[in-house]
MIPALUM-88838 format. One line per field, with one value per atom (N, C-alpha, C, O): atom name; z, x, y; residue in three letters. Coordinates in nm, 3 decimals, padded with zeros to 5 digits, always signed. Each point is the difference from the previous one (the first is absolute). Layout:
% MIPALUM-88838
at: c(CA_...) .
zz: c(Z_...) .
xx: c(X_...) .
yy: c(Y_...) .
aa: c(ALA_...) .
This chain:
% MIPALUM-88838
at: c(N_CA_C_O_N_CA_C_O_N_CA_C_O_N_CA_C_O_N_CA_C_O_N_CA_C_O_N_CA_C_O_N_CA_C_O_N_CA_C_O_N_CA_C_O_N_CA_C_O_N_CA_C_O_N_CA_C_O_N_CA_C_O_N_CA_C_O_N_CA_C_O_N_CA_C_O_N_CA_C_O_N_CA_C_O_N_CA_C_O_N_CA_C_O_N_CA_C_O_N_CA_C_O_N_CA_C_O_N_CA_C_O_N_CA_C_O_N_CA_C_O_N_CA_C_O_N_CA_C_O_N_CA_C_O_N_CA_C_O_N_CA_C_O_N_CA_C_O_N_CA_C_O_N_CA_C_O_N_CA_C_O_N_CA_C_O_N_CA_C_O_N_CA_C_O_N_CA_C_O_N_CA_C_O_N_CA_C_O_N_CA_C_O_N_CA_C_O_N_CA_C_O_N_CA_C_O_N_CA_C_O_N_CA_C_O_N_CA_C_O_N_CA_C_O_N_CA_C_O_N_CA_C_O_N_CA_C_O_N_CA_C_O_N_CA_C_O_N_CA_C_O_N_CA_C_O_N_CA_C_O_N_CA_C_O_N_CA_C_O_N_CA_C_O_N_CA_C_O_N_CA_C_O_N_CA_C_O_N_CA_C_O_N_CA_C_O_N_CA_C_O_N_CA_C_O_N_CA_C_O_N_CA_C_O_N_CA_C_O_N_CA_C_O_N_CA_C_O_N_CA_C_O_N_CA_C_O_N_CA_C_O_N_CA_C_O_N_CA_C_O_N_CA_C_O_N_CA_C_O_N_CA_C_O_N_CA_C_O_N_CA_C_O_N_CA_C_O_N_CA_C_O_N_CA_C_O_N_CA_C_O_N_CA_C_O_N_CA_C_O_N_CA_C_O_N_CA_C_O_N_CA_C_O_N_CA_C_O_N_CA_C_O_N_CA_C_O_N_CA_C_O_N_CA_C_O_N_CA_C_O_N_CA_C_O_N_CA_C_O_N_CA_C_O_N_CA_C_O_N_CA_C_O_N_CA_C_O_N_CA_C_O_N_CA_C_O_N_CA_C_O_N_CA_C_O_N_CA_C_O_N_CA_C_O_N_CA_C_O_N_CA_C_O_N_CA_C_O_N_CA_C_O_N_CA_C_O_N_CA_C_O) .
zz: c(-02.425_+00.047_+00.062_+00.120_-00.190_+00.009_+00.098_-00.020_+00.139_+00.106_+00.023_+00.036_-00.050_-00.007_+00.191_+00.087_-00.055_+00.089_+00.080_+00.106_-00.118_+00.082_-00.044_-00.053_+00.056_-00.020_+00.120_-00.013_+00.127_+00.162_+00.051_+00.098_-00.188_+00.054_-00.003_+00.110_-00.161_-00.028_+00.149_+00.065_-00.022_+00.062_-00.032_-00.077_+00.121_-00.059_-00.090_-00.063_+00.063_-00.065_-00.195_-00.082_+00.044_-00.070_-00.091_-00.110_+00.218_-00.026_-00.111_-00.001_-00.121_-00.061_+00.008_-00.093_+00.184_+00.062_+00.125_+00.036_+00.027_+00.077_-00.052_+00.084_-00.221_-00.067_-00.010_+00.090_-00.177_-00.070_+00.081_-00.044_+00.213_+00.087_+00.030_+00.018_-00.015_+00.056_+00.144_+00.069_-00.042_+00.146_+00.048_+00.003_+00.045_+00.059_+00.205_+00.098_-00.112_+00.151_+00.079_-00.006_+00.057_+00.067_+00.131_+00.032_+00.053_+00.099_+00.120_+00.098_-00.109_+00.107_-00.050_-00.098_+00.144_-00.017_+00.080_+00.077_-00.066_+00.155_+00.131_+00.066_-00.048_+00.174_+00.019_+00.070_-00.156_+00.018_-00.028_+00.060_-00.137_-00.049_+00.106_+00.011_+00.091_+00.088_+00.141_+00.083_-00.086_+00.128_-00.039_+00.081_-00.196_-00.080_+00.030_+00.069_-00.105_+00.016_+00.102_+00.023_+00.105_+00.106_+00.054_+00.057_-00.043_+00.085_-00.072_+00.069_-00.200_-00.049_+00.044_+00.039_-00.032_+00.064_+00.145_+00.059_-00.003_+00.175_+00.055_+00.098_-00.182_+00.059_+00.037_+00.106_-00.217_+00.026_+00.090_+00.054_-00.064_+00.117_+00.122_+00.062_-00.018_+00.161_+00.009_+00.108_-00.199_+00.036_+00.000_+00.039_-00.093_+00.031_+00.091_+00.078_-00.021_+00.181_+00.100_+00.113_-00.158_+00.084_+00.018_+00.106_-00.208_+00.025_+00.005_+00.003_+00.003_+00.073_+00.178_+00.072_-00.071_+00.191_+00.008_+00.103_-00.139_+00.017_+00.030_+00.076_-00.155_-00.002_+00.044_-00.068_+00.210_+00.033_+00.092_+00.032_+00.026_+00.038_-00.007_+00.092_-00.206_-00.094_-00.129_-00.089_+00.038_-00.102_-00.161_-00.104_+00.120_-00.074_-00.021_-00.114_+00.209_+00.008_-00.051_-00.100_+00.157_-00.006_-00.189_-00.069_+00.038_-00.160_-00.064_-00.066_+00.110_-00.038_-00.015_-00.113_+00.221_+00.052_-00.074_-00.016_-00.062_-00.044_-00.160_-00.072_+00.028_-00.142_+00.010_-00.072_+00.151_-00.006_-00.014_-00.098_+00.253_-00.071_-00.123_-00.082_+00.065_-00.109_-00.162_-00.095_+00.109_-00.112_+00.085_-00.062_+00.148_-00.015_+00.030_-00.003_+00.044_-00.067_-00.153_-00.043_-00.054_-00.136_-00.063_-00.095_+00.144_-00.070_+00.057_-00.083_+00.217_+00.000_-00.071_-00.036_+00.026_-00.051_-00.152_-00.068_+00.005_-00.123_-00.036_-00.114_+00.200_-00.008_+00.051_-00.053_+00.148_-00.043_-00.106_-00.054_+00.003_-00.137_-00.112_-00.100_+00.137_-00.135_-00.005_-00.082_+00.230_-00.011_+00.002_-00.024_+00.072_+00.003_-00.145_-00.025_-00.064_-00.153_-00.104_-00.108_+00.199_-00.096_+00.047_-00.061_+00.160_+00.034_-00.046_-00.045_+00.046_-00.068_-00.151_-00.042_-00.046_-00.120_-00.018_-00.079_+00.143_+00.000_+00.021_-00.051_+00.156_-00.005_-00.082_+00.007_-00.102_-00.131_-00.051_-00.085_+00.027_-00.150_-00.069_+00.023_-00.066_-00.093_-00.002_-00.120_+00.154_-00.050_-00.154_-00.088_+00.085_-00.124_-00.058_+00.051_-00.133_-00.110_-00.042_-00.051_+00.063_-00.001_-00.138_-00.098_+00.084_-00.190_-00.086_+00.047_-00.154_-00.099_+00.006_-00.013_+00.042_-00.018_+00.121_+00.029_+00.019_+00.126_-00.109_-00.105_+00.176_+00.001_-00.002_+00.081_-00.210_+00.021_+00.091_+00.105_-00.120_+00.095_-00.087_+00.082_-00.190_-00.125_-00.007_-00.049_+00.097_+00.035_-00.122_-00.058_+00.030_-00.126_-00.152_-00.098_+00.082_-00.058_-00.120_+00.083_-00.211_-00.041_-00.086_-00.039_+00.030_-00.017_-00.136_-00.023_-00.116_-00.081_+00.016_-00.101_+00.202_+00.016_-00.002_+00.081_-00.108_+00.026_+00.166_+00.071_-00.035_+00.095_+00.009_-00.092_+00.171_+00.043_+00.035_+00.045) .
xx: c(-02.441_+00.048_-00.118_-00.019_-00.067_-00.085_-00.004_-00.007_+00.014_+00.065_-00.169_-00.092_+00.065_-00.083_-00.042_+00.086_-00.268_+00.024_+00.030_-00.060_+00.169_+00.096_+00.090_+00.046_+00.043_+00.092_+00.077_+00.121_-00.167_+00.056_-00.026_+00.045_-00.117_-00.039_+00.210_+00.041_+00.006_+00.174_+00.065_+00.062_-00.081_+00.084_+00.063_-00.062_+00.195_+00.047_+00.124_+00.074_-00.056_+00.129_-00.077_+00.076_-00.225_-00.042_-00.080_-00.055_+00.078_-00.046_+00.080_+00.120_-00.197_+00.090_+00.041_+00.056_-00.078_+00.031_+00.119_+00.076_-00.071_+00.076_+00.117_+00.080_-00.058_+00.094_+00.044_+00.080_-00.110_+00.042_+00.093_+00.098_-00.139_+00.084_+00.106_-00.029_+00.174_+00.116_-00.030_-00.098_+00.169_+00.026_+00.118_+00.090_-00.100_+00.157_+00.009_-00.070_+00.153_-00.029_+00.140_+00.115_-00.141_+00.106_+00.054_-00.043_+00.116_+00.047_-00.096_+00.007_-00.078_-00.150_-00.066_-00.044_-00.012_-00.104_-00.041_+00.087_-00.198_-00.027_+00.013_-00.028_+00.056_-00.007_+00.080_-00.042_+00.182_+00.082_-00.090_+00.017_-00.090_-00.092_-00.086_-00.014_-00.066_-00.056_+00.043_-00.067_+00.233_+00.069_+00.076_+00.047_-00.052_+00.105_-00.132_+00.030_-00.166_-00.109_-00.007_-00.048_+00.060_-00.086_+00.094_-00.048_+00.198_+00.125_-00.006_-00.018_+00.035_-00.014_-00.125_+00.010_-00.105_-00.111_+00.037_+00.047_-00.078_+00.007_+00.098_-00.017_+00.145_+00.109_+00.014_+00.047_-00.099_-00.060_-00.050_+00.031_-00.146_-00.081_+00.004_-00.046_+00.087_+00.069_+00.108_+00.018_+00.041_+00.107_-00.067_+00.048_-00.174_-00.048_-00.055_+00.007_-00.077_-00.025_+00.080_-00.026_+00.132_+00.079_+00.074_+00.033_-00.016_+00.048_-00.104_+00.024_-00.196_-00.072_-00.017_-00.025_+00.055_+00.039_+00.117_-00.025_+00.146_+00.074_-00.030_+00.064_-00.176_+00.004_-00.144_-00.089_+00.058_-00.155_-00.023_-00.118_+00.203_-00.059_-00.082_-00.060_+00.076_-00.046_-00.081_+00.073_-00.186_-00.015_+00.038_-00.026_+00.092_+00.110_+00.130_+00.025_+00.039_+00.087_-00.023_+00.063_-00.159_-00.067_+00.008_+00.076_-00.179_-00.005_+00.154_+00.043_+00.040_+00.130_+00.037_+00.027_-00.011_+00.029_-00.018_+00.088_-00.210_-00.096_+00.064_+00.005_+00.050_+00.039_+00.133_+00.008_+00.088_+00.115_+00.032_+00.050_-00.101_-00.032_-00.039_+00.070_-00.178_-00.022_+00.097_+00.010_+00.045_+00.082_+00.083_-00.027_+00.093_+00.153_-00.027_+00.095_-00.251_-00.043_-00.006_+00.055_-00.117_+00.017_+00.165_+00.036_+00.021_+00.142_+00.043_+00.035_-00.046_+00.058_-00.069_+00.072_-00.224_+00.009_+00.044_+00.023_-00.007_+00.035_+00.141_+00.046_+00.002_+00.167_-00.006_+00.077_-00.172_+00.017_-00.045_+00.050_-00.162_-00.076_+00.114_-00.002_+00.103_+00.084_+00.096_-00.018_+00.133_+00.025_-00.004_+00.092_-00.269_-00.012_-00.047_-00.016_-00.002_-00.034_+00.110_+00.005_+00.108_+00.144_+00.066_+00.083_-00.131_+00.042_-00.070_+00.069_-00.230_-00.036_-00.014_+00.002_-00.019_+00.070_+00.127_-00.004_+00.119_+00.103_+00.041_+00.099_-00.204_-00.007_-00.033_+00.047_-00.160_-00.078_+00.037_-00.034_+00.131_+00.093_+00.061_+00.121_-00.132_+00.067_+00.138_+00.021_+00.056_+00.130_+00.037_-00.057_+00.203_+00.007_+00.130_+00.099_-00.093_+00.164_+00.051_-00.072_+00.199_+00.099_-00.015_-00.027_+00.037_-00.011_+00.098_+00.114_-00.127_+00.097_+00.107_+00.113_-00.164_+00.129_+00.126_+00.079_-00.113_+00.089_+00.196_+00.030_+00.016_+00.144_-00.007_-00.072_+00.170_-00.004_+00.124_+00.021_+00.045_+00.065_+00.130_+00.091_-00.048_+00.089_+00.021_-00.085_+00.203_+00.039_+00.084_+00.020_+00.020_+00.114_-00.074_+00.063_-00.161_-00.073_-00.057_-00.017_-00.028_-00.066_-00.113_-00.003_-00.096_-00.131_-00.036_-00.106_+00.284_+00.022_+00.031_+00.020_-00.019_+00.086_+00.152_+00.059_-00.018_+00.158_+00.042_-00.091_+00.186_+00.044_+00.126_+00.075_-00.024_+00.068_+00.126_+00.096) .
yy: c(-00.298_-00.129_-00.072_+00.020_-00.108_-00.092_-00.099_-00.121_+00.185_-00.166_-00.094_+00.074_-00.190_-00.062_-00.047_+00.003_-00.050_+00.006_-00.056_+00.014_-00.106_-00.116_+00.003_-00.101_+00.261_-00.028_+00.008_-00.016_+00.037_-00.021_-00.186_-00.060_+00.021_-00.160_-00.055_-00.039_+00.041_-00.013_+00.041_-00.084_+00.206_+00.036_+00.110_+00.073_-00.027_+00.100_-00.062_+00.075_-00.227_-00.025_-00.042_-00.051_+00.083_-00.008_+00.104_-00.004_+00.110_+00.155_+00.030_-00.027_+00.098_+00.093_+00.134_+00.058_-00.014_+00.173_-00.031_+00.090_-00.238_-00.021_-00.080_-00.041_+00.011_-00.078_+00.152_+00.025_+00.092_+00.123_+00.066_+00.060_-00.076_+00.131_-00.112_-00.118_+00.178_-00.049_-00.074_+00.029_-00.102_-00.016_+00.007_-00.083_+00.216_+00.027_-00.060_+00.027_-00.085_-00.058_+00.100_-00.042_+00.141_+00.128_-00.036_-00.111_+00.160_-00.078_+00.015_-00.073_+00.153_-00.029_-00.035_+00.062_-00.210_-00.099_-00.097_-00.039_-00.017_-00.055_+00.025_+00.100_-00.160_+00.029_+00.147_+00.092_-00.091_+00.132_+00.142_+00.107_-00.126_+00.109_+00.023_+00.122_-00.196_+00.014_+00.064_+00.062_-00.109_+00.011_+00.158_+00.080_-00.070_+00.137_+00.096_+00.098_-00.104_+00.103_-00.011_+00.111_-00.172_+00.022_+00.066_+00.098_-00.105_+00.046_+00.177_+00.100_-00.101_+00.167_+00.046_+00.117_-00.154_+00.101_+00.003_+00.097_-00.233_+00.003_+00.086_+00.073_-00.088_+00.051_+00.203_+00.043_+00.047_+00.071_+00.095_+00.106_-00.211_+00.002_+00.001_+00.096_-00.174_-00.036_+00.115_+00.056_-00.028_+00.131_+00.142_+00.106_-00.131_+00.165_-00.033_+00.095_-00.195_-00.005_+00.010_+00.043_-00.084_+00.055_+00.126_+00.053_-00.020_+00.165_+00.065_+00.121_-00.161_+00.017_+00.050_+00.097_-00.234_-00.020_+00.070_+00.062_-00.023_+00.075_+00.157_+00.071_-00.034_+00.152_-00.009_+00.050_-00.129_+00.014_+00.103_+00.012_+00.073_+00.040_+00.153_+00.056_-00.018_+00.078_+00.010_-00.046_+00.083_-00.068_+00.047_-00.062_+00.183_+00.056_-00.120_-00.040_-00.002_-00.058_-00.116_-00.035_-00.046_-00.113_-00.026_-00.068_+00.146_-00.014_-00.010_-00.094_+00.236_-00.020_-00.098_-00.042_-00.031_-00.160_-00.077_-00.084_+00.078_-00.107_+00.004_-00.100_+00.256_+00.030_-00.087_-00.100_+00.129_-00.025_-00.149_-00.056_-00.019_-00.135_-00.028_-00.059_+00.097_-00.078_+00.030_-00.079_+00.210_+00.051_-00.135_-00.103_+00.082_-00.075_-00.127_-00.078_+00.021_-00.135_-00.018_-00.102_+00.191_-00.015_+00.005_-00.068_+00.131_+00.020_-00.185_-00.084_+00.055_-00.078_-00.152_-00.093_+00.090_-00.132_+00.065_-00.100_+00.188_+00.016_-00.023_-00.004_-00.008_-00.016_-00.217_-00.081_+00.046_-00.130_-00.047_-00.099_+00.170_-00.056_-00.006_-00.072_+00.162_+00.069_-00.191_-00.090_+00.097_-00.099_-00.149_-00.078_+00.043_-00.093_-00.060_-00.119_+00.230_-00.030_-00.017_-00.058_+00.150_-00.045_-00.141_-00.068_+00.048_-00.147_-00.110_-00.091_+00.073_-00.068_-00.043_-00.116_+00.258_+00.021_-00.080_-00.093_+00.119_-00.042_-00.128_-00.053_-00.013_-00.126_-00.132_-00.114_+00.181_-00.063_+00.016_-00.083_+00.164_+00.015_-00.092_+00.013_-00.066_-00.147_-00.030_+00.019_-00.043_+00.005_-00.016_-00.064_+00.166_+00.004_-00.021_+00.054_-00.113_-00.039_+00.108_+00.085_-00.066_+00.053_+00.079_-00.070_+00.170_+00.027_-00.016_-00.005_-00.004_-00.024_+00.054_-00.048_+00.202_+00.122_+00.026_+00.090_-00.229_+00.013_-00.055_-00.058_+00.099_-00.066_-00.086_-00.058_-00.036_-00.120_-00.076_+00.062_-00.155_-00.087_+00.022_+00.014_-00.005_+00.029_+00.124_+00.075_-00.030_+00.119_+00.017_+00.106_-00.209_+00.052_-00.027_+00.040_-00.089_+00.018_+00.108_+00.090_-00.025_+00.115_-00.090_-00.116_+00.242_-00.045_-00.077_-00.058_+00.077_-00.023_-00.166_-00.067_+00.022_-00.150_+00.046_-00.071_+00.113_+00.041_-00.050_-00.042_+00.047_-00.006_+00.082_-00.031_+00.126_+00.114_-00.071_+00.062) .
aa: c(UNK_UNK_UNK_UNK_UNK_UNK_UNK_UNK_UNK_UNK_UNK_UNK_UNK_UNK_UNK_UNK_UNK_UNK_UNK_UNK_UNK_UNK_UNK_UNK_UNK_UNK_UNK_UNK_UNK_UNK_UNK_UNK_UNK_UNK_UNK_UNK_UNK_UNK_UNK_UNK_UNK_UNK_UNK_UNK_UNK_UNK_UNK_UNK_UNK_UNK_UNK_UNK_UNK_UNK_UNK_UNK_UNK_UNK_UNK_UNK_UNK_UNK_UNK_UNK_UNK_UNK_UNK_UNK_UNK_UNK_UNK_UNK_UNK_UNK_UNK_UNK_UNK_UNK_UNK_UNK_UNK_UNK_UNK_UNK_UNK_UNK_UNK_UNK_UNK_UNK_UNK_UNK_UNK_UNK_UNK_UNK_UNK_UNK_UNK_UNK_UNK_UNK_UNK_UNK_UNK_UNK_UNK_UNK_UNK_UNK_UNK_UNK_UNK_UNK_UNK_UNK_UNK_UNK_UNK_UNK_UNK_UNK_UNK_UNK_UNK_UNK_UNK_UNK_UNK_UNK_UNK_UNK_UNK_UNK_UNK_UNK_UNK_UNK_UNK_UNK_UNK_UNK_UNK_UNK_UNK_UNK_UNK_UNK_UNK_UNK_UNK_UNK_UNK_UNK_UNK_UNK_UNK_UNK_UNK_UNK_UNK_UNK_UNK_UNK_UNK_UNK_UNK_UNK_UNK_UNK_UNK_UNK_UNK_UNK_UNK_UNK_UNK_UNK_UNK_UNK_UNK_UNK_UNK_UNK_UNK_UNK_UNK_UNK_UNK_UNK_UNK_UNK_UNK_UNK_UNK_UNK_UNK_UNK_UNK_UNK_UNK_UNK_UNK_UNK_UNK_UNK_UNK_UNK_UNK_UNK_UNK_UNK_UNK_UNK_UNK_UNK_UNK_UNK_UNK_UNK_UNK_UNK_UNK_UNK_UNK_UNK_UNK_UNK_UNK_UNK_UNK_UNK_UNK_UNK_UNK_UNK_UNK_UNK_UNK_UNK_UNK_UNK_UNK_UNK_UNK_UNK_UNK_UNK_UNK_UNK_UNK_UNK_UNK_UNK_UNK_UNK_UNK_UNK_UNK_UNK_UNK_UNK_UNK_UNK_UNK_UNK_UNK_UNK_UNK_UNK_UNK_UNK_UNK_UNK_UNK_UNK_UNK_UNK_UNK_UNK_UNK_UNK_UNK_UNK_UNK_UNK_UNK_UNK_UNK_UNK_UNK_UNK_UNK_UNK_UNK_UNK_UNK_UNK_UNK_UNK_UNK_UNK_UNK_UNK_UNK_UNK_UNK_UNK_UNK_UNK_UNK_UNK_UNK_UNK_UNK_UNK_UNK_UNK_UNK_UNK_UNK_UNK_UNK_UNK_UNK_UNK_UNK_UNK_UNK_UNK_UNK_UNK_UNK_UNK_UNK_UNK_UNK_UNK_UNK_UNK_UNK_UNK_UNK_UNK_UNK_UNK_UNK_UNK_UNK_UNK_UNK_UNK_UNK_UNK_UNK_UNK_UNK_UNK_UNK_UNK_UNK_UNK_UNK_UNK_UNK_UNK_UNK_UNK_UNK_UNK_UNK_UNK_UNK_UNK_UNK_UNK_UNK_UNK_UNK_UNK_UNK_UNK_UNK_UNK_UNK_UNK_UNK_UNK_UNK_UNK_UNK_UNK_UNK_UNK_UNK_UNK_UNK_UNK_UNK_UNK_UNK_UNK_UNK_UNK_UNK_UNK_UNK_UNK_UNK_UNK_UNK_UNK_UNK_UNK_UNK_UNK_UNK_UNK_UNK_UNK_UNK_UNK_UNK_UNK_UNK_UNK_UNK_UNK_UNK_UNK_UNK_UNK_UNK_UNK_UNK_UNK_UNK_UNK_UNK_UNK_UNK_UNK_UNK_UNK_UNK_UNK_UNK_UNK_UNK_UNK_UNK_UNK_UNK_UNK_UNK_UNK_UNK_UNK_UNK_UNK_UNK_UNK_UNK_UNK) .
């Protein structure tokens, strides 16, 4: 694949390696993507310091401390990550028309045109 050498003078909306890949736009993007990474790491974190400070005064304990937080900081931003992605998912979803195969309004009706 021969790319010539301006083929960045365009941009990327003129690129041909950047026309080729999809653009899937997922429900983290922008600012949410920023505020979604910083809360799953930070969050963590701050919980193995604290079950840190909980078990200080040992340093057996202490570490303990430091595991446990942080095991039930990860479970928990993983359980908001879980639902704050079925909600946003859920939010962008398109609405959709009714399908064909629903029941119609003509109950006495058969699929022959007859009527019962």
């Amino acid at each position: 694949m021969g790319l010539e050498s301006n083929a960045c003078a365009d941009g990327c909306d003129g690129c041909p390696i950047a026309a080729a890949v999809p653009k899937k736009k997922g429900p983290y993007a922008g600012w949410r993507l920023g505020v979604a990474s910083l809360g799953y790491f930070i969050f963590p974190i701050i919980s193995a310091f604290i079950g840190a400070r909980v078990g200080a005064p040992d340093h057996g304990t202490q570490a303990l401390g430091a595991l446990i937080g942080l095991a039930a900081g990860m479970t928990a931003a993983a359980l908001v990550a879980k639902r704050a992605e079925r909600r946003l998912v859920s939010s962008s979803k398109p609405a959709t028309l009714p399908s064909s195969d629903s029941p119609s309004s003509d109950v006495g009706s058969r699929s022959n045109g007859s009527t019962v």
